[in-house]
N, CA, C and O atoms as a Tripos MOL2 file, in Angstrom:
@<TRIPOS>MOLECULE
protein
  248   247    62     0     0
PROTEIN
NO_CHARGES

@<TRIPOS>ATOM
      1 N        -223.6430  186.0880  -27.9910 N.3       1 UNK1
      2 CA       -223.6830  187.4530  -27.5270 C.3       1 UNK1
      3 C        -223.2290  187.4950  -26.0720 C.2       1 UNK1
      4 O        -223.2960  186.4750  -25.3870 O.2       1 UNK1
      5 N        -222.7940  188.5850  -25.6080 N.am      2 UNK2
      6 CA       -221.6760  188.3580  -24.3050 C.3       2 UNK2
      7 C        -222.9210  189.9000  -23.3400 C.2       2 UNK2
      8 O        -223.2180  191.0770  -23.5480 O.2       2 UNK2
      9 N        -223.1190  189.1880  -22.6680 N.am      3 UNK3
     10 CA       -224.6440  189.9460  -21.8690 C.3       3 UNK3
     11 C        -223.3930  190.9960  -20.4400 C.2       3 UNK3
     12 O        -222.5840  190.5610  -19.6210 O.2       3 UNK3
     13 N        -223.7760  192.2170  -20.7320 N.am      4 UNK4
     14 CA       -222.9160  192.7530  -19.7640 C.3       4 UNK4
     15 C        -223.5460  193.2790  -18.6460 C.2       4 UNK4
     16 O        -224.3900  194.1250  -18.9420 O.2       4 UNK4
     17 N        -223.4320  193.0830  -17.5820 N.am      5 UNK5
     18 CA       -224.0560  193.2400  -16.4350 C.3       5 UNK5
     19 C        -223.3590  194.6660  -15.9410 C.2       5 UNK5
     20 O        -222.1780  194.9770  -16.1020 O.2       5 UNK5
     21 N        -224.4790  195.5100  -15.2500 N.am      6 UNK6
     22 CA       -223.7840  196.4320  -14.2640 C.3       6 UNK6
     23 C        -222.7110  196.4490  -13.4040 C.2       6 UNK6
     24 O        -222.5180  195.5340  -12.6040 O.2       6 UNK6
     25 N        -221.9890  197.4180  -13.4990 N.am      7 UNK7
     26 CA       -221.0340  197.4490  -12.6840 C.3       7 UNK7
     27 C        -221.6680  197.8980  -11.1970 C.2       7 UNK7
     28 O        -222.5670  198.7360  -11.1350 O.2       7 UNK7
     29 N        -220.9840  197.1140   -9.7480 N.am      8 UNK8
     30 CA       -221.5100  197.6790   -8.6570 C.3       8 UNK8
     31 C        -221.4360  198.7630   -8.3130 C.2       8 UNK8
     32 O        -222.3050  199.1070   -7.5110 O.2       8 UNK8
     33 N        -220.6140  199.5940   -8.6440 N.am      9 UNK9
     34 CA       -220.5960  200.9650   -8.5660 C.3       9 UNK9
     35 C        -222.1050  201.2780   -9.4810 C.2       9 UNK9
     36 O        -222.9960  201.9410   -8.9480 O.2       9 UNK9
     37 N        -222.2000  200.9480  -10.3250 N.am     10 UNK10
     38 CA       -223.8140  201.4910  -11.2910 C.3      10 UNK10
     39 C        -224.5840  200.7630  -10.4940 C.2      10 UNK10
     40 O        -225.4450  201.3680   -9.8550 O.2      10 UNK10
     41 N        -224.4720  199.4210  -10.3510 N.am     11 UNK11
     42 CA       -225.8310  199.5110   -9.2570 C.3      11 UNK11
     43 C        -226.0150  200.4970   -8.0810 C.2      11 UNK11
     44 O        -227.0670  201.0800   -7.8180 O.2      11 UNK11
     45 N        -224.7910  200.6080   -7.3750 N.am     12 UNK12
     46 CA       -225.1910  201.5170   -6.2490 C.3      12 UNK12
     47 C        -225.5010  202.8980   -6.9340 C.2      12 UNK12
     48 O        -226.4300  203.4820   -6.3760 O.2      12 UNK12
     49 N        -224.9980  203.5140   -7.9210 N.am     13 UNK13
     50 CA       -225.4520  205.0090   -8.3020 C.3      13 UNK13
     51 C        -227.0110  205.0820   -8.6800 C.2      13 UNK13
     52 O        -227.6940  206.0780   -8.4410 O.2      13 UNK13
     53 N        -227.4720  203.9860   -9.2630 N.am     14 UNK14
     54 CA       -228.7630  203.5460   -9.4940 C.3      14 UNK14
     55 C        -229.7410  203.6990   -8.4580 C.2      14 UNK14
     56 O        -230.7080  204.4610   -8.4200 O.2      14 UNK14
     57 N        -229.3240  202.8230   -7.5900 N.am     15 UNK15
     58 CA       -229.9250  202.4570   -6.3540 C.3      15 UNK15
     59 C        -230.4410  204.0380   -5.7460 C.2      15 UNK15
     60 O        -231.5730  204.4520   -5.4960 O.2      15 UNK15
     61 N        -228.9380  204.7770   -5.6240 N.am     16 UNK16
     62 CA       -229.0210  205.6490   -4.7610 C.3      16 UNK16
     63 C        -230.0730  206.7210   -5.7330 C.2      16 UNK16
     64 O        -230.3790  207.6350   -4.9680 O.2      16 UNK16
     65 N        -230.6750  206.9370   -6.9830 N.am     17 UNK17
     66 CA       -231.0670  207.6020   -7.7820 C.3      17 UNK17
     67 C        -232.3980  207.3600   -7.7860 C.2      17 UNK17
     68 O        -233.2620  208.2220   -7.9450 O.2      17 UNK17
     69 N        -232.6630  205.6920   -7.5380 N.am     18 UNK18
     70 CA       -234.1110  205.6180   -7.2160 C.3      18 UNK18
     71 C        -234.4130  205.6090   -5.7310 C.2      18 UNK18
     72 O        -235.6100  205.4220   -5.5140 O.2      18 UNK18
     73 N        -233.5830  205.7760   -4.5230 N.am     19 UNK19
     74 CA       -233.8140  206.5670   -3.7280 C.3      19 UNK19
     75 C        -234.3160  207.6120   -3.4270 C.2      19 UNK19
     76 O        -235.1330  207.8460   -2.5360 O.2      19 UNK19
     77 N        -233.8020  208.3480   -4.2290 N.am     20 UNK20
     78 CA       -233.6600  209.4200   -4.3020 C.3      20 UNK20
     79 C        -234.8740  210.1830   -4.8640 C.2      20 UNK20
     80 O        -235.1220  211.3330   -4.5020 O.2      20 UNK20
     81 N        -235.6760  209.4650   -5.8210 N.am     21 UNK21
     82 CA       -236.8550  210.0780   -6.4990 C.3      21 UNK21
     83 C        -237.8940  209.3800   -5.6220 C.2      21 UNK21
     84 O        -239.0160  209.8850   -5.6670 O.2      21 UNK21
     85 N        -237.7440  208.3840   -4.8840 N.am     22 UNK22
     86 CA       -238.6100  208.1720   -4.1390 C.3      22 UNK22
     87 C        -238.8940  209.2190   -3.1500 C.2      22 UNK22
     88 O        -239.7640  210.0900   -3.1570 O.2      22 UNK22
     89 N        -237.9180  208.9310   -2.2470 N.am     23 UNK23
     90 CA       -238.0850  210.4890   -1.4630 C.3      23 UNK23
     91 C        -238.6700  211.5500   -1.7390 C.2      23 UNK23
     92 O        -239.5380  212.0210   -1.0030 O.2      23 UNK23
     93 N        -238.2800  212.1070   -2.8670 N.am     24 UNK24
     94 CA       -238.8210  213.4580   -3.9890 C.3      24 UNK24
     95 C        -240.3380  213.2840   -4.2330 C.2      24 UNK24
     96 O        -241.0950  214.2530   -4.2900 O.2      24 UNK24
     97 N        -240.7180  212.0820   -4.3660 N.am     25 UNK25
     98 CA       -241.8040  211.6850   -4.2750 C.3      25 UNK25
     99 C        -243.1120  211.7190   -3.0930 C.2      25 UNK25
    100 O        -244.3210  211.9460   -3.1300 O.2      25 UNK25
    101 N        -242.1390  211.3660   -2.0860 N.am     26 UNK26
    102 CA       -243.0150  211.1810   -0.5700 C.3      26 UNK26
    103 C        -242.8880  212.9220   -0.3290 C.2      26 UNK26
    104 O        -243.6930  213.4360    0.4460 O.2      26 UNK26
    105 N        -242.1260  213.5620   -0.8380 N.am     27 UNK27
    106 CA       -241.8000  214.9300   -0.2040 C.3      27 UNK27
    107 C        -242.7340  215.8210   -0.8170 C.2      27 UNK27
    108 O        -243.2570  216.8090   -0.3010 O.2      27 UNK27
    109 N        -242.9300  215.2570   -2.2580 N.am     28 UNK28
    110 CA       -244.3690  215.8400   -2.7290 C.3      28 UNK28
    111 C        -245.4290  215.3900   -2.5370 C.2      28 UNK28
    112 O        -246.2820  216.1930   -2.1590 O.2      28 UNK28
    113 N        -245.7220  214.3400   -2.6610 N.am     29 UNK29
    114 CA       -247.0730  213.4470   -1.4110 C.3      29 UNK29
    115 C        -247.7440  214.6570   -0.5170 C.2      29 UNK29
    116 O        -248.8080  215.2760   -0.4850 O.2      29 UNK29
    117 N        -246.5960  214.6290    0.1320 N.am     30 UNK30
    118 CA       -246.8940  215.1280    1.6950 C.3      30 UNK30
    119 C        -247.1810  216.5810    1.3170 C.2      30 UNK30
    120 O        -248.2270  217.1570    1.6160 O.2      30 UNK30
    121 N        -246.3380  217.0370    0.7500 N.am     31 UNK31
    122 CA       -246.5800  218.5550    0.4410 C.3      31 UNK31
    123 C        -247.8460  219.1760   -0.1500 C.2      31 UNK31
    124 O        -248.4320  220.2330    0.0850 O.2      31 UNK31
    125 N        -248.0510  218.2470   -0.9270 N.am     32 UNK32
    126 CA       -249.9440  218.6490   -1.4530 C.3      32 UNK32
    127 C        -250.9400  218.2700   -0.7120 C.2      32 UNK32
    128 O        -252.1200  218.5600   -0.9120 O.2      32 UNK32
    129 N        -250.3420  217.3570    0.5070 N.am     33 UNK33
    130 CA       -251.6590  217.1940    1.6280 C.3      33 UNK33
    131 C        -251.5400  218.5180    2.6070 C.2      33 UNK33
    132 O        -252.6020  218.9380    3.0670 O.2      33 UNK33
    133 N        -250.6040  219.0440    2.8750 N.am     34 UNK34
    134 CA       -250.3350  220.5560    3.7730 C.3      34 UNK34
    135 C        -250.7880  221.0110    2.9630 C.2      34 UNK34
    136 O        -251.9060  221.2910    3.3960 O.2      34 UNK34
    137 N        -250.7160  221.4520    1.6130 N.am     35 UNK35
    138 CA       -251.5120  222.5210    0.9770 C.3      35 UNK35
    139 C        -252.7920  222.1860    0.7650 C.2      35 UNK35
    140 O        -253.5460  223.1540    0.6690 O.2      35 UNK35
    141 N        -253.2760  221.1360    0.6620 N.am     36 UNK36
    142 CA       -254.9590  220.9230    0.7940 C.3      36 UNK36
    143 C        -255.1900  220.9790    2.5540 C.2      36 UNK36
    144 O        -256.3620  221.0130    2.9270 O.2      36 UNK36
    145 N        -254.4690  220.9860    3.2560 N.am     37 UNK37
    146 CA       -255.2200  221.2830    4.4340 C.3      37 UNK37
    147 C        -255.1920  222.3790    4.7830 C.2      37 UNK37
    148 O        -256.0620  222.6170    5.6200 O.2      37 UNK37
    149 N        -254.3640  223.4830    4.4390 N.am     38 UNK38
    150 CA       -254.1540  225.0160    4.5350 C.3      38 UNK38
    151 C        -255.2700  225.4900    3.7320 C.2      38 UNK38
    152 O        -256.0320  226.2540    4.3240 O.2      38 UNK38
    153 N        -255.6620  225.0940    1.9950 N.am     39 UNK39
    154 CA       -256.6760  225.8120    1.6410 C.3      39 UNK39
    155 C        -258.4410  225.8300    1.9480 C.2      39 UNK39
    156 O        -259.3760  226.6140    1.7860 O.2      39 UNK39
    157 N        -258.1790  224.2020    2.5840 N.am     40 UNK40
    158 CA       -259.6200  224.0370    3.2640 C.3      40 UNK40
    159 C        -259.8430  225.0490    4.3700 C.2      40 UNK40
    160 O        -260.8700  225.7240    4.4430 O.2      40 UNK40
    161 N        -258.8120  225.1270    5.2460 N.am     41 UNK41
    162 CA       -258.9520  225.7560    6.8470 C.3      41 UNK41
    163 C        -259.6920  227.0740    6.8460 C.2      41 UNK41
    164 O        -259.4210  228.0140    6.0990 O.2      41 UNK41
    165 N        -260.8740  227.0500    7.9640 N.am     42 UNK42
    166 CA       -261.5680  228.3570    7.7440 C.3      42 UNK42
    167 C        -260.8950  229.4110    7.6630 C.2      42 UNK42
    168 O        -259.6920  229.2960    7.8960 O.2      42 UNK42
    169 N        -261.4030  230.6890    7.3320 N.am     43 UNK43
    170 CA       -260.6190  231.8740    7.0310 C.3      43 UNK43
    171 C        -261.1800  232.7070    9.3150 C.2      43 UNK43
    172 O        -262.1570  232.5920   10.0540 O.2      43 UNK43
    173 N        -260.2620  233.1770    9.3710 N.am     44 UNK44
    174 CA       -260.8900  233.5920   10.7350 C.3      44 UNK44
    175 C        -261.4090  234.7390   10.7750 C.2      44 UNK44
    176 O        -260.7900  235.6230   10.1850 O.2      44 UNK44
    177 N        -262.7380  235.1170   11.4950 N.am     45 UNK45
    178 CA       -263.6330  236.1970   11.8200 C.3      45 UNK45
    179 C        -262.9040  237.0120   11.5350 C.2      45 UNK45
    180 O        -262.8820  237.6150   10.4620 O.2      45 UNK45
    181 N        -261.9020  237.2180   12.8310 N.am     46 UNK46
    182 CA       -261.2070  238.6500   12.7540 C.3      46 UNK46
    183 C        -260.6940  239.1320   11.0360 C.2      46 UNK46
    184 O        -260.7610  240.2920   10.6290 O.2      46 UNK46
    185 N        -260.3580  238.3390   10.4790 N.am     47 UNK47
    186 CA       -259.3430  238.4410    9.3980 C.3      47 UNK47
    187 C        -260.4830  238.6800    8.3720 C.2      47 UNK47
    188 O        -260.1870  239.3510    7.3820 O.2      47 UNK47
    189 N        -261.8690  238.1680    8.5000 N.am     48 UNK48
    190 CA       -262.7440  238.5620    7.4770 C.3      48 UNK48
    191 C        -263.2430  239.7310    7.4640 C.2      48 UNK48
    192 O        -263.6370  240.2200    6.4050 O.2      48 UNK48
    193 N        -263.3550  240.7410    9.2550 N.am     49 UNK49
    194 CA       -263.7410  241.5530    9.2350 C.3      49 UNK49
    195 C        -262.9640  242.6950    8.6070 C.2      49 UNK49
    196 O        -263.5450  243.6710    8.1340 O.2      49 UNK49
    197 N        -260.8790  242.4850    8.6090 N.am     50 UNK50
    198 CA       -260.4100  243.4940    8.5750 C.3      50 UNK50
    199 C        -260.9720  243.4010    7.3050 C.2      50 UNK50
    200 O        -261.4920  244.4700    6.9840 O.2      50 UNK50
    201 N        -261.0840  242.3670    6.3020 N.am     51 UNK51
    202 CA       -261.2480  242.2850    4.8360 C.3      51 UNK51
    203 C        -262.1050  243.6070    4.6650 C.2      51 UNK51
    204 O        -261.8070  244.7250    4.2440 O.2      51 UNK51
    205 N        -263.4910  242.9640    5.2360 N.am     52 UNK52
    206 CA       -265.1810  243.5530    5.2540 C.3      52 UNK52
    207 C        -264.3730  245.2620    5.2650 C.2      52 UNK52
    208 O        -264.2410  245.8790    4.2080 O.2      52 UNK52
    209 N        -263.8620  245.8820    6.7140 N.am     53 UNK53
    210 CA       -263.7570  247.1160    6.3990 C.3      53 UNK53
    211 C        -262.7930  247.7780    5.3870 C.2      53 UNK53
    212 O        -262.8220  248.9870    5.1580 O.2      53 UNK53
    213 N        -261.7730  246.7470    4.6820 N.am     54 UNK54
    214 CA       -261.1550  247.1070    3.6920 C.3      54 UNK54
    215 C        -261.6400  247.5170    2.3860 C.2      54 UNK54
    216 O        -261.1460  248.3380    1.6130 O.2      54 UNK54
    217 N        -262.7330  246.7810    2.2630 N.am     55 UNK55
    218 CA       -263.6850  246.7540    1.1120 C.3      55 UNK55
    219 C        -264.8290  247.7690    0.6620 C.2      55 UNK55
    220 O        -265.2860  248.1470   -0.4170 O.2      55 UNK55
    221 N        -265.1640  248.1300    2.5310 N.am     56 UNK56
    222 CA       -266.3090  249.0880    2.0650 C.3      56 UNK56
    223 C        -265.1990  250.5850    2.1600 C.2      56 UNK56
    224 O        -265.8510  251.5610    1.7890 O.2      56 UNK56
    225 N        -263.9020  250.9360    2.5090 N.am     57 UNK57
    226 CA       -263.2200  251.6020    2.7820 C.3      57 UNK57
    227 C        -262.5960  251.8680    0.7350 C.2      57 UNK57
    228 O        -262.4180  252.7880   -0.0620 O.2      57 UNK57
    229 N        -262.5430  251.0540    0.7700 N.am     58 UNK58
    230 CA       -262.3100  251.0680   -0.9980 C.3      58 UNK58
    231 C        -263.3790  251.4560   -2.0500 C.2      58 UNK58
    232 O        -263.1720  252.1560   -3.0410 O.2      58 UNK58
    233 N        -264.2100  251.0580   -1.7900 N.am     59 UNK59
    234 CA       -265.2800  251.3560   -2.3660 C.3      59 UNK59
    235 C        -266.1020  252.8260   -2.2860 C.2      59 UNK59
    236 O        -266.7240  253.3780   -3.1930 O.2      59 UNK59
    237 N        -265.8710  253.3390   -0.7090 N.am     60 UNK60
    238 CA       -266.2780  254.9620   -0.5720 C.3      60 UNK60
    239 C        -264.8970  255.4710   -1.2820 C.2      60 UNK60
    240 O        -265.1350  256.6740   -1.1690 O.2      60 UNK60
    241 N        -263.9150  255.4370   -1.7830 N.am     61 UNK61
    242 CA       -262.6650  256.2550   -2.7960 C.3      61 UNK61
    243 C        -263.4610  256.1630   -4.3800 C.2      61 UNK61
    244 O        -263.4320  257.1350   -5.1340 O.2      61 UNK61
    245 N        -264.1590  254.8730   -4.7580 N.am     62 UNK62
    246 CA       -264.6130  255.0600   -5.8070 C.3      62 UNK62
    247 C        -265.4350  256.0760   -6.5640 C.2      62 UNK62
    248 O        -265.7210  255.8830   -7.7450 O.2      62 UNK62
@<TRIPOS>BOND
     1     1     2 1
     2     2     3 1
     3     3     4 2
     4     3     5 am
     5     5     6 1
     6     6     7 1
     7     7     8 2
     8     7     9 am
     9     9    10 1
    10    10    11 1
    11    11    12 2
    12    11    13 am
    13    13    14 1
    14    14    15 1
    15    15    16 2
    16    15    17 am
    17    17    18 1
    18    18    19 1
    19    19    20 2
    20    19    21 am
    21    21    22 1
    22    22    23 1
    23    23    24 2
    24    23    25 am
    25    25    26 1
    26    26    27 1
    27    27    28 2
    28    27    29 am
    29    29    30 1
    30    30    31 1
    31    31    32 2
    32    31    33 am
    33    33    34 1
    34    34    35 1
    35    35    36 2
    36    35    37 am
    37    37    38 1
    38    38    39 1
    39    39    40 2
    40    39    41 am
    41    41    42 1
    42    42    43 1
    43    43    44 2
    44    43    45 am
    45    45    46 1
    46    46    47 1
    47    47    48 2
    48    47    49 am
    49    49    50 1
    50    50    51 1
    51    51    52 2
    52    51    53 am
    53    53    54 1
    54    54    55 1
    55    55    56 2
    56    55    57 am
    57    57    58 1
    58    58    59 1
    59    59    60 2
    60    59    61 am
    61    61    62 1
    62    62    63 1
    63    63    64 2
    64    63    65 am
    65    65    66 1
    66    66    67 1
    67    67    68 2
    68    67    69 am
    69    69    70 1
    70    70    71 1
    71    71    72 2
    72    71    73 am
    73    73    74 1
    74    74    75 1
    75    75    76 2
    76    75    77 am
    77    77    78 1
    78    78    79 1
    79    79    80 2
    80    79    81 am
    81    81    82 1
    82    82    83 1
    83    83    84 2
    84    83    85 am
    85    85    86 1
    86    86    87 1
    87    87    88 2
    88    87    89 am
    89    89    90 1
    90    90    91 1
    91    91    92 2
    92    91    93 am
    93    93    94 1
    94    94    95 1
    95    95    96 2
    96    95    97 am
    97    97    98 1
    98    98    99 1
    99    99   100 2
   100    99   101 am
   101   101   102 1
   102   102   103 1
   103   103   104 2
   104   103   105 am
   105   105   106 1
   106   106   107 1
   107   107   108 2
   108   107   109 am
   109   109   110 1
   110   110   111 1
   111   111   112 2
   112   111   113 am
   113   113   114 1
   114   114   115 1
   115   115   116 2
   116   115   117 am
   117   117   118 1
   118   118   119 1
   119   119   120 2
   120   119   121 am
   121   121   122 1
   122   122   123 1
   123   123   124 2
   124   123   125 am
   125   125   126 1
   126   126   127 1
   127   127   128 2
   128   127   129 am
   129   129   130 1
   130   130   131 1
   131   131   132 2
   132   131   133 am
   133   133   134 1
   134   134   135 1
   135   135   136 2
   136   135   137 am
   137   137   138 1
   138   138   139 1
   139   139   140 2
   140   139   141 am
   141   141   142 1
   142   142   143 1
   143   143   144 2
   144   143   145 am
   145   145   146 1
   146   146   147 1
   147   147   148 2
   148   147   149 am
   149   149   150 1
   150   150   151 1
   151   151   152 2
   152   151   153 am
   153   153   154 1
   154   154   155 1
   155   155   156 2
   156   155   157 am
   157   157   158 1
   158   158   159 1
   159   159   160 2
   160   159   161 am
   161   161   162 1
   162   162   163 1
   163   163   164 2
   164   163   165 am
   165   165   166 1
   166   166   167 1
   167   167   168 2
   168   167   169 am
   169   169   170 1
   170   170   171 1
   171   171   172 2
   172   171   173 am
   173   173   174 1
   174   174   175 1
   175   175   176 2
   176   175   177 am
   177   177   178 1
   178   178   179 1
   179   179   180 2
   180   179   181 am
   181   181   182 1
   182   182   183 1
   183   183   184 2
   184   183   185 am
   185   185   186 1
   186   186   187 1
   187   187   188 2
   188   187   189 am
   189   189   190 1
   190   190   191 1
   191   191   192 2
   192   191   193 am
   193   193   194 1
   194   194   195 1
   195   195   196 2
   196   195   197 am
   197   197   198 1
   198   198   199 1
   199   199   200 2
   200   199   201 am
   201   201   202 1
   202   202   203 1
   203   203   204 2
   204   203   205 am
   205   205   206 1
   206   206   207 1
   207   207   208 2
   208   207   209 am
   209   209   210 1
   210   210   211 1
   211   211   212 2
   212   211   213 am
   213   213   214 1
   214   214   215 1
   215   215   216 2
   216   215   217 am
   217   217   218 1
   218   218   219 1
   219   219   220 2
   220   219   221 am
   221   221   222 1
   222   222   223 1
   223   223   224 2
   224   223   225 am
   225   225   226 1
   226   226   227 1
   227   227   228 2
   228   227   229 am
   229   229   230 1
   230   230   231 1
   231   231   232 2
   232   231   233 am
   233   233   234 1
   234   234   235 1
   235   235   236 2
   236   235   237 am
   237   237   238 1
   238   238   239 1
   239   239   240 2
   240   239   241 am
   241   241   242 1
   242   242   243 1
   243   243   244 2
   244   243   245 am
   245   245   246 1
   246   246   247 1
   247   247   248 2
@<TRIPOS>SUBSTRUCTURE
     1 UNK1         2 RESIDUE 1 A UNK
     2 UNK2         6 RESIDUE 1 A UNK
     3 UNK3        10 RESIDUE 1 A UNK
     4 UNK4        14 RESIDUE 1 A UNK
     5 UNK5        18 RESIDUE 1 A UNK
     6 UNK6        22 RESIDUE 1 A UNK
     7 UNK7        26 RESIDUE 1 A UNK
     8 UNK8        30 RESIDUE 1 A UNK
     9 UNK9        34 RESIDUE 1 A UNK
    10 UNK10       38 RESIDUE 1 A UNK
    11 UNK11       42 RESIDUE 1 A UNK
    12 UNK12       46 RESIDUE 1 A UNK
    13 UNK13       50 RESIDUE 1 A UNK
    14 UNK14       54 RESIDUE 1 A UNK
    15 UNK15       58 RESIDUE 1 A UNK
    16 UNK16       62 RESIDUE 1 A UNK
    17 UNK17       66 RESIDUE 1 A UNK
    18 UNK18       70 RESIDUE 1 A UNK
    19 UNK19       74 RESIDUE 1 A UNK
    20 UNK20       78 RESIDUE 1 A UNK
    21 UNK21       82 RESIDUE 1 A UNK
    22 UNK22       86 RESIDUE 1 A UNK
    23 UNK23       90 RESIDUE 1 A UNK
    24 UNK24       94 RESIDUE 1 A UNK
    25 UNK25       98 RESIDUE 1 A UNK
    26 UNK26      102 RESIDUE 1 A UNK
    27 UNK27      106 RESIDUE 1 A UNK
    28 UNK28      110 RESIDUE 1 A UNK
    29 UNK29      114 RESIDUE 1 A UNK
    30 UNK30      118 RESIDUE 1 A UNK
    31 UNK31      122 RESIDUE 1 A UNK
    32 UNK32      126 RESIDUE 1 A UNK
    33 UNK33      130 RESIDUE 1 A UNK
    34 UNK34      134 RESIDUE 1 A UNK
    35 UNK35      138 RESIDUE 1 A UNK
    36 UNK36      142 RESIDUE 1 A UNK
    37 UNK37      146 RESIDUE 1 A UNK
    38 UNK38      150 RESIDUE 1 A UNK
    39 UNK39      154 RESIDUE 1 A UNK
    40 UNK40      158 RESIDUE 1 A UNK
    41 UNK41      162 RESIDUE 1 A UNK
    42 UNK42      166 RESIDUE 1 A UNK
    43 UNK43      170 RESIDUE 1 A UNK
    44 UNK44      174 RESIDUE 1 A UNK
    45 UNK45      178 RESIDUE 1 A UNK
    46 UNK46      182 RESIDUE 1 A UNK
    47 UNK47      186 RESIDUE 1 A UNK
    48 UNK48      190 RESIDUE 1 A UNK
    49 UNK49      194 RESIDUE 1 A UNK
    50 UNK50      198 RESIDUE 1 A UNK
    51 UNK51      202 RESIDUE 1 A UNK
    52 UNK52      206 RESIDUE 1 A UNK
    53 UNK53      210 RESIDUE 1 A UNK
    54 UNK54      214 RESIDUE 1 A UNK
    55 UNK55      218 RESIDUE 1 A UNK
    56 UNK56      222 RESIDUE 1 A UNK
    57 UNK57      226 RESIDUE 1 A UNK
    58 UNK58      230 RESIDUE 1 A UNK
    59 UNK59      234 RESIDUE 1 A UNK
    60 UNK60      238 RESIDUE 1 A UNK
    61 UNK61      242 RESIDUE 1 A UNK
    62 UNK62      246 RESIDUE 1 A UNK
């Protein structure tokens, strides 16, 4: 049987492909640690209060 090896051009397209998902990889890594640190982060006073008067402001229309 005659064993055929990659051509260097296929290794390098290879190469560059598992590059490539690596990256894609670290790029999502990283990306779900910014979004777990954005959804932990407190919500701020001010921003709860506009909530607070949004709410009771909605609720006197009911």
């Amino acid at each position: 049987m005659i064993e055929q090896r990659p051509s260097p051009e296929r290794r390098r397209a290879s190469a560059a492909v598992d590059e490539a998902r690596l990256r894609q990889q670290a790029i999502g890594v990283r990306l779900r640690e910014l979004f777990d640190e954005v959804v932990n982060e407190q919500v701020p006073d001010e921003f709860l209060e506009i909530l607070r008067r949004a709410d009771s402001r909605g609720s006197e229309k009911a």
